[in-house]
C-alpha positions in Angstrom: 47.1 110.2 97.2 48.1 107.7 100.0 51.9 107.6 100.5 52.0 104.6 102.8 53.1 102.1 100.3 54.5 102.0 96.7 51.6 102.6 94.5 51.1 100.5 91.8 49.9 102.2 88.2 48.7 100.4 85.1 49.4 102.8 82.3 46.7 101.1 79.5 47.9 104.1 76.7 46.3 102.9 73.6 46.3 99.1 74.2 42.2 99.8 74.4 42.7 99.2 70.5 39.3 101.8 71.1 37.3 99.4 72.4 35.3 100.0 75.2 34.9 95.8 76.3 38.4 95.5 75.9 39.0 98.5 78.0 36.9 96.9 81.0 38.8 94.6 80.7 41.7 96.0 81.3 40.6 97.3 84.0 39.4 94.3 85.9 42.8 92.4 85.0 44.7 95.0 86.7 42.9 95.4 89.8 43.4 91.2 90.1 46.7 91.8 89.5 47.3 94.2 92.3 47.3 97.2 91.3 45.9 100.8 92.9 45.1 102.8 89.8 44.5 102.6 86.3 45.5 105.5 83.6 44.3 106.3 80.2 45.8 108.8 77.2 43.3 111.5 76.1 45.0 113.2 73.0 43.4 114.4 69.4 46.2 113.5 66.5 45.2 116.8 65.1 46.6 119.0 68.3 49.2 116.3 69.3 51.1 116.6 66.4 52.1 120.1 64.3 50.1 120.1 60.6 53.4 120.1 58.5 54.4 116.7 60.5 51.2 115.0 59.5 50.9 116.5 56.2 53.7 114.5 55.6 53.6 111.5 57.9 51.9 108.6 57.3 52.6 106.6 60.6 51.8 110.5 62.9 48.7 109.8 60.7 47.6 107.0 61.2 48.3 107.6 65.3 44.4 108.7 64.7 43.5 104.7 65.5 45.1 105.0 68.7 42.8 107.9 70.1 40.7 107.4 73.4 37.2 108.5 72.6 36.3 110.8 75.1 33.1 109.3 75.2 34.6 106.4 77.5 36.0 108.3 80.0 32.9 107.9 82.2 32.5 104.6 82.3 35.9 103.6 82.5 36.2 105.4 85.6 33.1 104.4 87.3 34.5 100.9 86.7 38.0 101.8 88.1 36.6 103.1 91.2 33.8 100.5 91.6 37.3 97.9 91.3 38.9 100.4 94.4 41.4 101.6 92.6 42.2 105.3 91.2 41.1 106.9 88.0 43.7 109.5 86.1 44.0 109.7 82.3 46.8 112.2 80.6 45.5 115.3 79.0 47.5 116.4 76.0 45.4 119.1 75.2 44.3 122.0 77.4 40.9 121.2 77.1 41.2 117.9 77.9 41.7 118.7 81.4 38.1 120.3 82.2 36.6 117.6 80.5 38.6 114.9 82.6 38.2 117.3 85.8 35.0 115.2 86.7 36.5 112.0 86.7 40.1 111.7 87.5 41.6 111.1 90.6 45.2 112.7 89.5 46.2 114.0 86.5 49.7 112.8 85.0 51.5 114.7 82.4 54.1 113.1 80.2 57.9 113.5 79.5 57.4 114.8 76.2 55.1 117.7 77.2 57.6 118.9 80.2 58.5 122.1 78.0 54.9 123.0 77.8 54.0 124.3 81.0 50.5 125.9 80.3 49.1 122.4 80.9 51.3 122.2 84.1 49.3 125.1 85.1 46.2 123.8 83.9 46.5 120.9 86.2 47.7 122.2 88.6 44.5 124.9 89.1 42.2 122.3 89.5 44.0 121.5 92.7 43.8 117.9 92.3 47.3 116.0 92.3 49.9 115.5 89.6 52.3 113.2 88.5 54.7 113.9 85.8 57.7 111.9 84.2 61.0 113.5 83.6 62.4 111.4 80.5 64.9 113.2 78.8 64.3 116.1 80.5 67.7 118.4 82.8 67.8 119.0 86.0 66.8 122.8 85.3 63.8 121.6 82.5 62.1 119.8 86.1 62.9 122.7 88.3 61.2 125.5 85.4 58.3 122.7 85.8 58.1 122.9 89.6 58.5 126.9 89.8 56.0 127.1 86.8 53.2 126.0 89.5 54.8 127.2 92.5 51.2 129.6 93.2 49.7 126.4 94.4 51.2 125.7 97.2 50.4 122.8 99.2 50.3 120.3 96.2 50.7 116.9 95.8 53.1 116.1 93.5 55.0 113.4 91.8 57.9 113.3 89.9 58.7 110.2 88.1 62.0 109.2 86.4 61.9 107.2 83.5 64.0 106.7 79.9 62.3 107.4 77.1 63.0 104.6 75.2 60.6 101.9 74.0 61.9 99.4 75.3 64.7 100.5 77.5 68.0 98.6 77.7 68.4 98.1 81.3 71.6 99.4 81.4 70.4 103.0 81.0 67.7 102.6 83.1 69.9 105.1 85.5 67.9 104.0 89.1 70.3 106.2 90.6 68.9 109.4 89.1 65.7 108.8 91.9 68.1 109.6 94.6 69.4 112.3 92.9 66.4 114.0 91.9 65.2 113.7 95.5 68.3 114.9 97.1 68.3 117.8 94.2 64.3 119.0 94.5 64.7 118.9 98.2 64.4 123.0 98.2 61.0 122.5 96.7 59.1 120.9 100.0 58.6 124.1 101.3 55.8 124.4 98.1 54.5 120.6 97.4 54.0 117.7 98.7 56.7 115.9 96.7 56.8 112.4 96.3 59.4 110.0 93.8 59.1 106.9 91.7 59.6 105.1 88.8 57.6 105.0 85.0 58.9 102.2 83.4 59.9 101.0 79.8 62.2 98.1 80.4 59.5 94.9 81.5 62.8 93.9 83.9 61.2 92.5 87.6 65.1 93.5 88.5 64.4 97.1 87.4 61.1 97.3 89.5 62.5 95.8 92.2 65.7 97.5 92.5 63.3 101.2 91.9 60.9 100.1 95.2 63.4 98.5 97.5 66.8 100.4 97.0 65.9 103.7 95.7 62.0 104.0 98.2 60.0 105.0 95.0 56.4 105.5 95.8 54.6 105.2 92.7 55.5 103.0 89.9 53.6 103.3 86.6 54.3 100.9 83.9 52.7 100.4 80.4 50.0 97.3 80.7 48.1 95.2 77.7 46.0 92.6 78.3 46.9 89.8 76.2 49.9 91.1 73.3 47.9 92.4 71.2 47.4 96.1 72.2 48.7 98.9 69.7 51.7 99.4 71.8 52.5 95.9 72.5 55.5 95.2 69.4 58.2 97.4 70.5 58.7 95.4 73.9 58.0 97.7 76.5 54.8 96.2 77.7 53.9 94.2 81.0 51.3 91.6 81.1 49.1 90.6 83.8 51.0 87.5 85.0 54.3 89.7 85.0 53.4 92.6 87.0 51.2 90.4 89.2 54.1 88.7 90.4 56.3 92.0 90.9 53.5 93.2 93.2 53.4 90.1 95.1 57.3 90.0 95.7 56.9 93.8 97.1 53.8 93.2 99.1 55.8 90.1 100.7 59.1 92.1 101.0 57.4 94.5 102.9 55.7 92.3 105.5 59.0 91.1 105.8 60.1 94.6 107.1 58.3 93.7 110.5 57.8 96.0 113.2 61.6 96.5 114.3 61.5 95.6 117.9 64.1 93.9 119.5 62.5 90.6 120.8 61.1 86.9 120.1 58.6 86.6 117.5 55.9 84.5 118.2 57.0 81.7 115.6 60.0 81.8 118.2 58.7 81.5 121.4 58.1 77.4 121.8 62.3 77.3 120.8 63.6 79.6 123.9 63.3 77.0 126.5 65.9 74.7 124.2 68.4 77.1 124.2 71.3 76.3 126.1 71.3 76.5 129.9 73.8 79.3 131.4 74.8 77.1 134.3 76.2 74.3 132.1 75.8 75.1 128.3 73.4 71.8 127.4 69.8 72.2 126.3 66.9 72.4 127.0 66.7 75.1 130.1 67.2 72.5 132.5 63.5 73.8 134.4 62.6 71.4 131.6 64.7 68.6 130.9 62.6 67.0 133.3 59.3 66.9 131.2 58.2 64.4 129.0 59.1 65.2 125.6 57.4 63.9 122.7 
């Protein structure tokens, strides 16, 4: 994955409400909103959750309406990349990486399977890159992650902080921790291509802002729904089109602002230099001009 710029990544989870149309759809309204990839959930209830949790629980249960049918996959993604933007989708079973394998562009592994690194592995053999959040994980929890894979060398990887909390309060958003996780993994370059960024639950443009500009986060992945009424879209931590379509302008536009750092006139300058003040008596124009006609 390109590292040039701060990569933009619609996380759709179950907002597809399992419908294929609506899932297009998604799709298309993210690429016109900016962004460089689209990703997907591809879990089974029945080997997400343990059998004495949904033996008893109703709302684990009923998470069965909130599955990605596997049958999609292909289609979504020939969509995504007809759009020009990446594919990836989250395996949350082992299998479910082989059966993505043909189709993703990167995998991305959540916070809540850090612990389990057999699908760290899993990924990670297929040689393709990986992105994985760290919420509520320790320091040590993302370095056993990071020296679980460390026989493939060479890979790019992606390590995202986040706060697992649906929504999170900006105030524990903890920006800071990017640096520190850079700063702290640093050892780690010698086995990956290691990149840093932002998965976010708190729908504040400050937030996003502040993770791109201040703290140089290359990937940014928040939860998208098209319209409010996605599965996910009650508890608040959801971005609509019109809101992250505006956050990626603001970047885009800060960062033609950034310029090319020389020392020198820009061209919207150049007509002004000949009425700056003349050396030889401090009046303007330049007095080789004060002689022309001036409209």
């Amino acid at each position: 994955m390109s590292q040039s710029k701060t990569r933009f990544v619609a996380e759709i989870s179950s907002n597809h409400n399992r419908d294929l149309g609506r899932a297009i759809k998604m799709i298309e309204s993210a690429a016109n909103a900016g962004c460089d990839a689209v990703k997907f959930q591809l879990f089974k209830v029945d080997e997400l959750f343990a059998p004495e949790i949904l033996a008893t629980s109703k709302i684990h249960q009923s998470r069965r309406q909130w599955e990605l049918p596997l049958e999609f996959i292909p289609e979504l993604a020939d969509k995504t990349h007809e759009l020009g933007m990446e594919f990836s989708c989250t395996p949350f079973y082992i299998e479910a990486v082989e059966e993505l394998k043909p189709y993703v562009d990167f995998y991305k592994i959540a916070s809540y399977e850090l612990l389990w690194h057999d699908i760290f592995r899993s990924c990670a053999a297929t040689g393709k890159p990986l992105v994985f959040s760290t919420g509520m994980a320790t320091q040590s929890e993302i370095e056993g992650v990071l020296n679980s894979i460390k026989e493939f060398a060479g890979l790019d990887v992606t390590i995202l902080r986040c706060t697992s909390a649906y929504p999170t309060p900006t105030h524990e958003a903890n920006l800071k921790s990017i640096a520190s996780l850079r700063r702290a993994l640093k050892p780690f370059e010698e086995n990956f291509n290691l990149s840093f960024g932002w998965s976010d639950h708190t729908v504040s443009v400050s937030v996003l802002m502040s993770a791109v500009l201040k703290y140089q986060s290359k990937f940014i992945e928040f939860h998208f729904d098209l319209d409010g009424d996605g599965e996910e879209y009650g508890p608040g931590h959801c971005w609509l089109p019109q809101q992250i379509s505006e956050v990626i302008n603001m970047v885009q536009m800060a960062n033609l602002a950034d310029g090319s750092g020389s020392i020198e006139a820009g061209d919207s300058e150049m007509a002004d230099r000949v009425w700056r003040a003349d050396p030889t008596d401090g009046l303007r124009p330049i007095k080789t001009i004060r002689n022309e006609k001036i409209v």
